[in-house]
C-alpha positions as CSV (number, residue, x, y, z in Angstrom):
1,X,-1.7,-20.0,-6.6
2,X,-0.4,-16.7,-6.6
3,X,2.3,-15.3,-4.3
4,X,0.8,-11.8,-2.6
5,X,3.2,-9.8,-0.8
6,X,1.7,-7.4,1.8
7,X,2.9,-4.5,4.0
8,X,1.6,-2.8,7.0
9,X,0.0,-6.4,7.6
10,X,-0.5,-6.9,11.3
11,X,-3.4,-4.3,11.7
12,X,-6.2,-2.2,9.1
13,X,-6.4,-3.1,5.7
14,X,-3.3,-4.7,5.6
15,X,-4.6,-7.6,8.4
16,X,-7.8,-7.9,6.1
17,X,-6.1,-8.2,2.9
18,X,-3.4,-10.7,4.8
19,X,-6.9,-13.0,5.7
20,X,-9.3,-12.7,2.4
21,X,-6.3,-13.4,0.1
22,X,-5.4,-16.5,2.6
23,X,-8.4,-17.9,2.8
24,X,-8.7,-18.3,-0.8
25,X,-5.4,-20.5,-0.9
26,X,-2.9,-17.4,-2.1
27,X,0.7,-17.7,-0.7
28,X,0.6,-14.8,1.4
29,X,3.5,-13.1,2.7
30,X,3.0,-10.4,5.4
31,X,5.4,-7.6,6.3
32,X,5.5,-5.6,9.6
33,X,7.0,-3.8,12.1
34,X,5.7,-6.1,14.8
35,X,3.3,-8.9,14.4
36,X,0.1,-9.4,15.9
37,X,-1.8,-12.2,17.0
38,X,-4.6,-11.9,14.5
39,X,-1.8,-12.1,12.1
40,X,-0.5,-14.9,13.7
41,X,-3.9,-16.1,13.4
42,X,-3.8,-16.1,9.5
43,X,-1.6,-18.8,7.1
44,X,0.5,-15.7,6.0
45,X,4.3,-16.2,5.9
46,X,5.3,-13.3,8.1
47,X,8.1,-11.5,8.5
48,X,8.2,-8.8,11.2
49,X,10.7,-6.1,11.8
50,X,10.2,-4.6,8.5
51,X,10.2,-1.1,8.4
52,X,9.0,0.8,5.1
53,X,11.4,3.9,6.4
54,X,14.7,1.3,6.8
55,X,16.1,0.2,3.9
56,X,18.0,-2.1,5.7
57,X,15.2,-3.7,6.9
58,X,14.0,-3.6,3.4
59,X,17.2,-5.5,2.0
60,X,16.3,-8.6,4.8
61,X,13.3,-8.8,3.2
62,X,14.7,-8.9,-0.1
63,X,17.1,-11.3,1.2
64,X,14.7,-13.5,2.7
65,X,13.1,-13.8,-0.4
66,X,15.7,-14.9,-2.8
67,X,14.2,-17.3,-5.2
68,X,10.8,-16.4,-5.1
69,X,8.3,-14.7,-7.7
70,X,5.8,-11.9,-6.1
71,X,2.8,-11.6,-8.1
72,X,1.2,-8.8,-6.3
73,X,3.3,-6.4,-4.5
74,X,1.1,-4.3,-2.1
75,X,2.3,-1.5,-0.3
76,X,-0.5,-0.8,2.4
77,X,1.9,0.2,5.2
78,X,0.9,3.8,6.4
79,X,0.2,6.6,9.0
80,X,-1.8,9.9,9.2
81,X,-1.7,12.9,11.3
82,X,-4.2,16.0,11.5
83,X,-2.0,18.9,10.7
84,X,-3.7,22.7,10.4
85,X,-2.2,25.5,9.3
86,X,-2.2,26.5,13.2
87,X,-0.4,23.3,14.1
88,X,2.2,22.5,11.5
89,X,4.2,20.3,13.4
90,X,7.1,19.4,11.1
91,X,8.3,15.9,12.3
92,X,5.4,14.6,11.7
93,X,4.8,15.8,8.2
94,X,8.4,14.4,7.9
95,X,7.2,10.8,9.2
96,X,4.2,10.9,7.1
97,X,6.4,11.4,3.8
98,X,8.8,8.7,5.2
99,X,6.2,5.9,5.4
100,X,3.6,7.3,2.9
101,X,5.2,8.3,0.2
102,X,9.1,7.0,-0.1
103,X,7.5,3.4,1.6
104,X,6.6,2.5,-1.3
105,X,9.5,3.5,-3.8
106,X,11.7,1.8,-1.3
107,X,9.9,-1.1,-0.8
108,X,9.3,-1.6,-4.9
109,X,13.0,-1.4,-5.7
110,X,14.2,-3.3,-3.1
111,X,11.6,-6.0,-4.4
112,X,12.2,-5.8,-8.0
113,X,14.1,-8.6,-8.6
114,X,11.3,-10.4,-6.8
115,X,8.6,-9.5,-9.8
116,X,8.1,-10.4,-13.2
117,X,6.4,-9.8,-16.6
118,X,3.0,-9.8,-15.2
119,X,3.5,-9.0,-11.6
120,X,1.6,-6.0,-10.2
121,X,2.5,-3.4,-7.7
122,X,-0.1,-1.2,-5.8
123,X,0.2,1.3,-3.5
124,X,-2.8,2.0,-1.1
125,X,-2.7,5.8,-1.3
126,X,-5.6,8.3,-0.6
127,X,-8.6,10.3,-2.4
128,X,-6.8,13.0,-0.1
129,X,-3.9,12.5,-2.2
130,X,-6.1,14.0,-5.0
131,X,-5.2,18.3,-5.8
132,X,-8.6,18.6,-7.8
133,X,-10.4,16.9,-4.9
134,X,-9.4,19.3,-2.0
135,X,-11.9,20.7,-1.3
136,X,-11.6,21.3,2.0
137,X,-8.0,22.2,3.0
138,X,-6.1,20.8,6.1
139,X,-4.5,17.4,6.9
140,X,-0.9,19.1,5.3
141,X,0.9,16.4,6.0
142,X,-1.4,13.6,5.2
143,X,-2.2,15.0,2.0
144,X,0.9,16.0,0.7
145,X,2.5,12.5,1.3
146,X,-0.5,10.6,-0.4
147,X,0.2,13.0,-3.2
148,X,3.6,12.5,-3.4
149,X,2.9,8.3,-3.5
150,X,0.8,9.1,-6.1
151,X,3.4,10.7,-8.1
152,X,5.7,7.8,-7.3
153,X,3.0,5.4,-8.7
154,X,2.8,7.2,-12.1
155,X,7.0,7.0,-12.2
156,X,7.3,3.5,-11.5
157,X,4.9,3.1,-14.0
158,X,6.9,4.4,-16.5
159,X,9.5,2.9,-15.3
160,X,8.7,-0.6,-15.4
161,X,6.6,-0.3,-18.0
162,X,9.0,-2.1,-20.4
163,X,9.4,-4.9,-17.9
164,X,5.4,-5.3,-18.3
165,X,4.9,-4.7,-14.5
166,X,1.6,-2.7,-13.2
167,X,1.9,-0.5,-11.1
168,X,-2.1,0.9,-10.0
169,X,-2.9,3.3,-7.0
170,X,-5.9,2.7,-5.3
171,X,-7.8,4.3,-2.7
172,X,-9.5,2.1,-0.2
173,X,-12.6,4.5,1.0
174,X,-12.9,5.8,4.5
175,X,-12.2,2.8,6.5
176,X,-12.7,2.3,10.4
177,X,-9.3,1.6,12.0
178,X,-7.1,2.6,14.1
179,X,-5.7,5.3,12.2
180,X,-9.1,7.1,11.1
181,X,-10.7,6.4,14.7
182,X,-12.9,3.7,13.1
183,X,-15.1,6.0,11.8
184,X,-16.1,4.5,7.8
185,X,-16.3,1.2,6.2
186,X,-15.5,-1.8,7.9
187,X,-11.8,-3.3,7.1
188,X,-12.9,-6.6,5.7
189,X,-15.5,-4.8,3.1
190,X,-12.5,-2.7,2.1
191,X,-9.8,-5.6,1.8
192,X,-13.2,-7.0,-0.3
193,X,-13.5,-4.4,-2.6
194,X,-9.1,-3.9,-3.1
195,X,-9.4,-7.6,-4.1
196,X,-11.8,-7.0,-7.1
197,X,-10.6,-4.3,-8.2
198,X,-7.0,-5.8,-8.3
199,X,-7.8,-8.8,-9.4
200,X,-9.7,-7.1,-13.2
201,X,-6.6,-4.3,-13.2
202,X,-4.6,-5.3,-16.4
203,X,-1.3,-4.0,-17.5
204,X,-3.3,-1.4,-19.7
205,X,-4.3,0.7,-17.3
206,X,-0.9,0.9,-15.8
207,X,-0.2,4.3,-13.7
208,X,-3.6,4.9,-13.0
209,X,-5.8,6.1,-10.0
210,X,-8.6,4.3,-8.5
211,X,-11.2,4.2,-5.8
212,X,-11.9,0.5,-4.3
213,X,-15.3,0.8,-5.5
214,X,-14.5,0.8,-9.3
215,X,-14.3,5.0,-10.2
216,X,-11.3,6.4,-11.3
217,X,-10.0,9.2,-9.4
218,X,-9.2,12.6,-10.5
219,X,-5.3,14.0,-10.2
């Protein structure tokens, strides 16, 4: 049994990852800002008031955790705002970067002593996140935060590299939530597809950039 930590796991992807990797015995351990009855629902260990932008909140966790061994560190906790080049609004740009991009570098080095030779982090960044796959422009904020996680990805790579930890970005499709509307996949088919493909990720493909159904992804 591994131990799978998960933020951003009372809603989306998060609250489908949080029940596939349950229900197939995995200690789960969900992080949130508030939990929600379908995570309540789930045999995660939970622990809400965890905010990706606090590293006080961070350090709790951390805390909280003393002793254990995370196997899979995933850092699905995000938002998105439409931003046009009409309607830059700057706070939240700001809020996106918070959350989307330094989330996940705070959440990873707060965790570190919590992983191992072995242990895998992934961050859940975006396609959009992708310069040679604009194509269409737009979405400033959104974009430039998924780009910046996926820098952060390719650093910590590095970075832990000698500690033998993976570090993988993956991008989980157009999925119907909350935060795209529900317009795309359904959640559970994404969590599905996240699962495979972490589950055949090795440490020798460290630092790299995925979509959930198998393709790498372009920089």
């Amino acid at each position: 049994m591994s131990t799978v930590l998960i933020t951003g796991a009372n809603r989306g992807i998060g609250l489908e990852l949080c029940r596939q990797y349950s229900a197939r015995g995995e200690h789960v351990i969900g992080a949130c800002r508030a939990r929600s009855t379908e995570l309540d629902g789930t045999s995660a260990d939970i622990h809400d008031d965890i905010d990706v932008t606090d590293s006080r909140s961070i350090g709790r966790l951390a805390e909280a955790l003393s002793g254990q061994t995370v196997d899979v560190l995933i850092n699905c906790a995000g938002i998105l705002s439409a931003e046009s080049l009409d309607d830059l609004d700057w706070e939240r740009i700001r809020r996106q970067i918070e959350v989307n991009t330094l989330g996940p570098l705070r959440v990873t080095q707060a965790l570190l002593p919590r992983l191992r030779s072995g242990s895998k982090v992934i961050i859940i960044t975006s396609r959009m996140g992708s310069v040679e796959d604009n194509t269409s422009g737009g979405m400033y904020g959104y974009r430039i935060s998924k780009a910046g996680a996926n820098m952060v990805g390719r650093s910590l790579a590095h970075d832990l590299g000698p500690k033998r930890i993976g570090v993988f970005l993956l991008h989980p499709g157009m999925v119907a939530t909350e935060m795209t509307g529900r317009r795309g996949i359904p959640p559970n088919e994404s969590a599905q597809n996240l699962i495979v493909q972490i589950d055949s990720l090795d440490f020798s493909r460290s630092g790299t950039f995925w979509h959930a159904d198998g393709s790498p992804l372009p920089w």
